[in-house]
mmCIF file as gemmi writes it, N, C-alpha and C atoms, coordinates in Angstrom:
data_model
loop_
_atom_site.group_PDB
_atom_site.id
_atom_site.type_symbol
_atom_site.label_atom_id
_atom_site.label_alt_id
_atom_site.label_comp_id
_atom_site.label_asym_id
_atom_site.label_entity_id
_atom_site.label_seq_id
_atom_site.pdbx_PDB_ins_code
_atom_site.Cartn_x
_atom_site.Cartn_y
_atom_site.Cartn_z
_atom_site.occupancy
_atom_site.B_iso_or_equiv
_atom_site.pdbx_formal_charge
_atom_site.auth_seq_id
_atom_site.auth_asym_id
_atom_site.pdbx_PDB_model_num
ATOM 1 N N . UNK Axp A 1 ? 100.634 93.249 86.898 1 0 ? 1 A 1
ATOM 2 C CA . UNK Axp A 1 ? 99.762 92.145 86.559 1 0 ? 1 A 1
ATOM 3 C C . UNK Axp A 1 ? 99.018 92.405 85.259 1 0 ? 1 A 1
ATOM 4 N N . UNK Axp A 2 ? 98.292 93.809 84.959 1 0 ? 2 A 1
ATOM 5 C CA . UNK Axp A 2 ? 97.925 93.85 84.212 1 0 ? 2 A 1
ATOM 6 C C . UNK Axp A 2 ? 98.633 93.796 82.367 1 0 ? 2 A 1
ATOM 7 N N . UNK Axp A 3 ? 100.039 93.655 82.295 1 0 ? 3 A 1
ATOM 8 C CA . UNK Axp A 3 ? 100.948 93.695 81.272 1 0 ? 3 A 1
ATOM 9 C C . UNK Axp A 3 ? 101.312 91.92 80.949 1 0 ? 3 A 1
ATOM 10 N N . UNK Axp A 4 ? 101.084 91.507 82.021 1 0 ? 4 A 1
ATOM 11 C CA . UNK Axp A 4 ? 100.922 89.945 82.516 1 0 ? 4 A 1
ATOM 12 C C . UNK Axp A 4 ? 100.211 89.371 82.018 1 0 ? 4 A 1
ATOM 13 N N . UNK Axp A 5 ? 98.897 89.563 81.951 1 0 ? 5 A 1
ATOM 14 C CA . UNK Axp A 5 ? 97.564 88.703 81.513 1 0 ? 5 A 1
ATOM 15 C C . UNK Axp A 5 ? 97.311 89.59 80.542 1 0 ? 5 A 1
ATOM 16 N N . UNK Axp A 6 ? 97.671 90.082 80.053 1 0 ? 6 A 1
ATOM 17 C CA . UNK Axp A 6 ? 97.424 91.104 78.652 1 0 ? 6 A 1
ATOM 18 C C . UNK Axp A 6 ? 96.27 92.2 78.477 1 0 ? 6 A 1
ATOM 19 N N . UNK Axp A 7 ? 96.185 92.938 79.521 1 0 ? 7 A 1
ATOM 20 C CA . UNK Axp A 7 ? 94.911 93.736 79.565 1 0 ? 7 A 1
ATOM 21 C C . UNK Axp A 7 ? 95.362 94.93 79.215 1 0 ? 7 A 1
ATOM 22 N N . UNK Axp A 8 ? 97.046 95.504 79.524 1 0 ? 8 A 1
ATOM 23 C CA . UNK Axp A 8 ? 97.734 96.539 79.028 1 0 ? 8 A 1
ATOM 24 C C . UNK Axp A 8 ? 98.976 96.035 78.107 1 0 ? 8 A 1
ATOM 25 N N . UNK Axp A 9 ? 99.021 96.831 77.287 1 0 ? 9 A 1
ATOM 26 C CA . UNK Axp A 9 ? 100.113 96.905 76.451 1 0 ? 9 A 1
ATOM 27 C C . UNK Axp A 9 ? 101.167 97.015 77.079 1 0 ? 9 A 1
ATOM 28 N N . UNK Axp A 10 ? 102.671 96.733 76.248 1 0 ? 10 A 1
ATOM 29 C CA . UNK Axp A 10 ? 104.12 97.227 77.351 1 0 ? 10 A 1
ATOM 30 C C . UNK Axp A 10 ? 104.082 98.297 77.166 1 0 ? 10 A 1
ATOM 31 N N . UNK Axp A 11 ? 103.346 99.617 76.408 1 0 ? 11 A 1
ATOM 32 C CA . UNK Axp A 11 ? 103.602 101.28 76.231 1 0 ? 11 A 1
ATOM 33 C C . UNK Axp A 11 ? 102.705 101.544 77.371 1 0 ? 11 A 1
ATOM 34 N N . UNK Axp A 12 ? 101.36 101.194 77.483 1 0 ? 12 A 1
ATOM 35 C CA . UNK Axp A 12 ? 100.247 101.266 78.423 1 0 ? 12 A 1
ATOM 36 C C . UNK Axp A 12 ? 100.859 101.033 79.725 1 0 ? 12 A 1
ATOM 37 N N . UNK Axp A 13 ? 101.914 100.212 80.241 1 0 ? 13 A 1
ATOM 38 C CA . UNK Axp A 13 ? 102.209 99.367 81.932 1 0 ? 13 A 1
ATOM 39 C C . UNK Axp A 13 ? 103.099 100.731 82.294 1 0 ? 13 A 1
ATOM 40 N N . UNK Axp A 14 ? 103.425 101.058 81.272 1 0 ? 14 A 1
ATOM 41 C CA . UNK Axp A 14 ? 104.973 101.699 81.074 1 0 ? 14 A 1
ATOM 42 C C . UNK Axp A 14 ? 104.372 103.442 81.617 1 0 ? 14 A 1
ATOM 43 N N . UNK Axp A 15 ? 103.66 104.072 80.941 1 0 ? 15 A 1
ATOM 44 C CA . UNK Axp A 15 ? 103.046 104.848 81.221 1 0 ? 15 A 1
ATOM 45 C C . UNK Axp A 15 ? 102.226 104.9 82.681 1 0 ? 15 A 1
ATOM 46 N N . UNK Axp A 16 ? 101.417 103.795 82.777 1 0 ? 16 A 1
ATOM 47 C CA . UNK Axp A 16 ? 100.305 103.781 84.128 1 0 ? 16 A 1
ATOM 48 C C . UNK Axp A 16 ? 101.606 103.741 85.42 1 0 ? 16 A 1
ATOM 49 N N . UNK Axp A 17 ? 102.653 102.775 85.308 1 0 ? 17 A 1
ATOM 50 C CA . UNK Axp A 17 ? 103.461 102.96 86.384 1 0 ? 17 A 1
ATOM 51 C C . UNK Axp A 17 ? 104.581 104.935 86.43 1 0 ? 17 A 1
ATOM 52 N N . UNK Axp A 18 ? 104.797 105.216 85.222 1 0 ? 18 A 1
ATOM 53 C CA . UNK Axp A 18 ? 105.161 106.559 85.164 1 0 ? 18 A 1
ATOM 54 C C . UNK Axp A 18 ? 104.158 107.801 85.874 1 0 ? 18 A 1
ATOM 55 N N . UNK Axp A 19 ? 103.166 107.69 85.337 1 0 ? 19 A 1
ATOM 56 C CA . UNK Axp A 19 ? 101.812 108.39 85.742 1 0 ? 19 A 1
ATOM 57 C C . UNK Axp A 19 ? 101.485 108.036 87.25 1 0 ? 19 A 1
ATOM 58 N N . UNK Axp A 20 ? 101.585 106.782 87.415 1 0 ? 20 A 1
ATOM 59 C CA . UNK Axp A 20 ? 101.191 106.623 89.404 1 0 ? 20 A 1
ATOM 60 C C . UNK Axp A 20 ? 102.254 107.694 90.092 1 0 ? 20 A 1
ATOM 61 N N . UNK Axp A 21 ? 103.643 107.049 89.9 1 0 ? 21 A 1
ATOM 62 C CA . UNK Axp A 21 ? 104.55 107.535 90.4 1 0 ? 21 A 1
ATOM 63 C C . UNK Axp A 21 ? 104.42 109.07 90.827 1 0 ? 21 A 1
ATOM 64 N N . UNK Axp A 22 ? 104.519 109.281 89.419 1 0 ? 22 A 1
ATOM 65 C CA . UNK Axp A 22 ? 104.29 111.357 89.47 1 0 ? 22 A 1
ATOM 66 C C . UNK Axp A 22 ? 103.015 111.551 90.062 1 0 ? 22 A 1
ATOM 67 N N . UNK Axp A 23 ? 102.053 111.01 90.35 1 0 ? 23 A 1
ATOM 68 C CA . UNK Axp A 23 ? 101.159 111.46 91.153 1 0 ? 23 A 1
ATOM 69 C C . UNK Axp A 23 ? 101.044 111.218 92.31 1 0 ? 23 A 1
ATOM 70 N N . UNK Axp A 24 ? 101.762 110.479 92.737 1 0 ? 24 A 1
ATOM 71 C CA . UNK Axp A 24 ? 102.444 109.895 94.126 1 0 ? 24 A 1
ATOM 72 C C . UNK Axp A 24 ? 103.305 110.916 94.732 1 0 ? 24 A 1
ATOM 73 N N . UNK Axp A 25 ? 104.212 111.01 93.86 1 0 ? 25 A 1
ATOM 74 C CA . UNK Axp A 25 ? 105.552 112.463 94.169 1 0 ? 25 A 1
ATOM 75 C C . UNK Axp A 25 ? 104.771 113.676 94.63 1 0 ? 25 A 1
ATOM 76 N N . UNK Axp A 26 ? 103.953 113.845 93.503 1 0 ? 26 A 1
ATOM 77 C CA . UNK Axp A 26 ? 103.311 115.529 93.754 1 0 ? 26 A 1
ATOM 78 C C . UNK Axp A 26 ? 102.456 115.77 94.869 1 0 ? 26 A 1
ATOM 79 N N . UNK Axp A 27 ? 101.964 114.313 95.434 1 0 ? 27 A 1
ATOM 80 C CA . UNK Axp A 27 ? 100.551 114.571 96.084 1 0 ? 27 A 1
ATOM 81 C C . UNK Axp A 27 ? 101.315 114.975 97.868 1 0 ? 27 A 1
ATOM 82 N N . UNK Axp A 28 ? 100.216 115.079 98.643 1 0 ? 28 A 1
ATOM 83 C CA . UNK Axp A 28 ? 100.468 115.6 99.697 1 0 ? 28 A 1
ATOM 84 C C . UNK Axp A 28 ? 100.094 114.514 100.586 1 0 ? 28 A 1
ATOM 85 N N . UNK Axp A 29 ? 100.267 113.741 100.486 1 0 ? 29 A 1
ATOM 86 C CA . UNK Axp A 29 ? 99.566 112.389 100.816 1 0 ? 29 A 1
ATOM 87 C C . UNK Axp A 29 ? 101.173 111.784 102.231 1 0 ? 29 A 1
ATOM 88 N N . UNK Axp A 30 ? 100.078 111.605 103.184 1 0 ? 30 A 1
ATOM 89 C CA . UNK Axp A 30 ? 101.673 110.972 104.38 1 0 ? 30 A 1
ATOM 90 C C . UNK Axp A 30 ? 102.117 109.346 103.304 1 0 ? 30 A 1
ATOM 91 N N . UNK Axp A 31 ? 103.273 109.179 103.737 1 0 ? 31 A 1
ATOM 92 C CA . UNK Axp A 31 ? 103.739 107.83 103.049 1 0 ? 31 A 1
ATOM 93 C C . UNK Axp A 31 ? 103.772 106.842 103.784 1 0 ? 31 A 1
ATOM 94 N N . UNK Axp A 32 ? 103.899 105.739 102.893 1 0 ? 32 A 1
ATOM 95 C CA . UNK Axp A 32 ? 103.289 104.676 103.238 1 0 ? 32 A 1
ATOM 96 C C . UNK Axp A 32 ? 101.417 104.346 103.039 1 0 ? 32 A 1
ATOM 97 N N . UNK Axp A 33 ? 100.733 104.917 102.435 1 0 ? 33 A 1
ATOM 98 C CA . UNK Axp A 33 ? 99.431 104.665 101.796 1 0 ? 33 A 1
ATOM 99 C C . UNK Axp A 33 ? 99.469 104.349 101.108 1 0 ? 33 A 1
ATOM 100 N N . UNK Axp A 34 ? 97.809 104.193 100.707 1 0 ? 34 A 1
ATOM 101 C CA . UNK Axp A 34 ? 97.394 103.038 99.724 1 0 ? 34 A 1
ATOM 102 C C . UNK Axp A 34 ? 96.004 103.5 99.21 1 0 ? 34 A 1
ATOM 103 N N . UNK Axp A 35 ? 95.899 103.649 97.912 1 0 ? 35 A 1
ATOM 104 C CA . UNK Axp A 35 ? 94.83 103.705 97.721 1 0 ? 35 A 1
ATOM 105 C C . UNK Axp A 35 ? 94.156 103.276 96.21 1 0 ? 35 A 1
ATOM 106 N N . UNK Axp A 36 ? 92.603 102.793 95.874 1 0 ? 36 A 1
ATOM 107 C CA . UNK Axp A 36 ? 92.403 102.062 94.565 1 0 ? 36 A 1
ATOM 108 C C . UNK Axp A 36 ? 91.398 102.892 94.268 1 0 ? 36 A 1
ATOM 109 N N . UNK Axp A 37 ? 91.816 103.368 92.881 1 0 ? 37 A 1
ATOM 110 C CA . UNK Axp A 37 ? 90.374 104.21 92.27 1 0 ? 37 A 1
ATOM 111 C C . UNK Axp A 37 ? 90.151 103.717 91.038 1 0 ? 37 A 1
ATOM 112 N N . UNK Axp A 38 ? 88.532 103.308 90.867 1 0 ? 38 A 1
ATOM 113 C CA . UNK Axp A 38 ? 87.715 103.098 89.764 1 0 ? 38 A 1
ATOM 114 C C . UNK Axp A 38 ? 87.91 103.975 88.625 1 0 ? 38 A 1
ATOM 115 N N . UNK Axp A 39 ? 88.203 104.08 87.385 1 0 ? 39 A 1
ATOM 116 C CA . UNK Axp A 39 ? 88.138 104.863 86.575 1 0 ? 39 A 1
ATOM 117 C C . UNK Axp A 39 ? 88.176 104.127 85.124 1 0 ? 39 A 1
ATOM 118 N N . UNK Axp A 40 ? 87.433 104.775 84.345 1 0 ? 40 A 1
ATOM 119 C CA . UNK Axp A 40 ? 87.332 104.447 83.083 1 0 ? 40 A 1
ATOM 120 C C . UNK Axp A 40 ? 88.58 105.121 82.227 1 0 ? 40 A 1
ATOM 121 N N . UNK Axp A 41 ? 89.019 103.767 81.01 1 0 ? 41 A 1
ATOM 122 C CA . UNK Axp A 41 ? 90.359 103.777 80.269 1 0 ? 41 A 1
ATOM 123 C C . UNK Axp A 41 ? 89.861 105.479 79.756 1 0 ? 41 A 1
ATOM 124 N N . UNK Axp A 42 ? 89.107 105.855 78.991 1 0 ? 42 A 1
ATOM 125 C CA . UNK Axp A 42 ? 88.76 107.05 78.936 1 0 ? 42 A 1
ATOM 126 C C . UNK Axp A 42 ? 89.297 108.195 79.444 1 0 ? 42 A 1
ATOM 127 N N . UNK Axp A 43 ? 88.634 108.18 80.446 1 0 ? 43 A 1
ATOM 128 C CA . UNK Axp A 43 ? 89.111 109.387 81.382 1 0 ? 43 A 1
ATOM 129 C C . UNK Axp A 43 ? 90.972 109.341 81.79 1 0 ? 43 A 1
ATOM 130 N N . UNK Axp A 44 ? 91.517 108.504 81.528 1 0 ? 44 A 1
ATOM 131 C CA . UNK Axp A 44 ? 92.92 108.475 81.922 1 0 ? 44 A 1
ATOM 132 C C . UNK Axp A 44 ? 93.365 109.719 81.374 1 0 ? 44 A 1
């Protein structure tokens, strides 16, 4: 959505979905969750 309404760039969507992923893979997390975290473009 956000590449949609123009809040990310196509390098920016491209990256944030690369970056979820791999932190998805690595984590220890059971599957099938969900989760939303606040964070400033900054800190990315």
């Amino acid at each position: 959505c956000a590449y949609a309404d123009g809040c990310l760039t196509l390098e920016q969507a491209i990256k944030a979905a690369y970056f979820r992923g791999k932190a998805i893979d690595e984590s220890n997390l059971p599957e099938g969750g969900m989760a939303a975290v606040g964070m400033e473009e900054t800190l990315l």
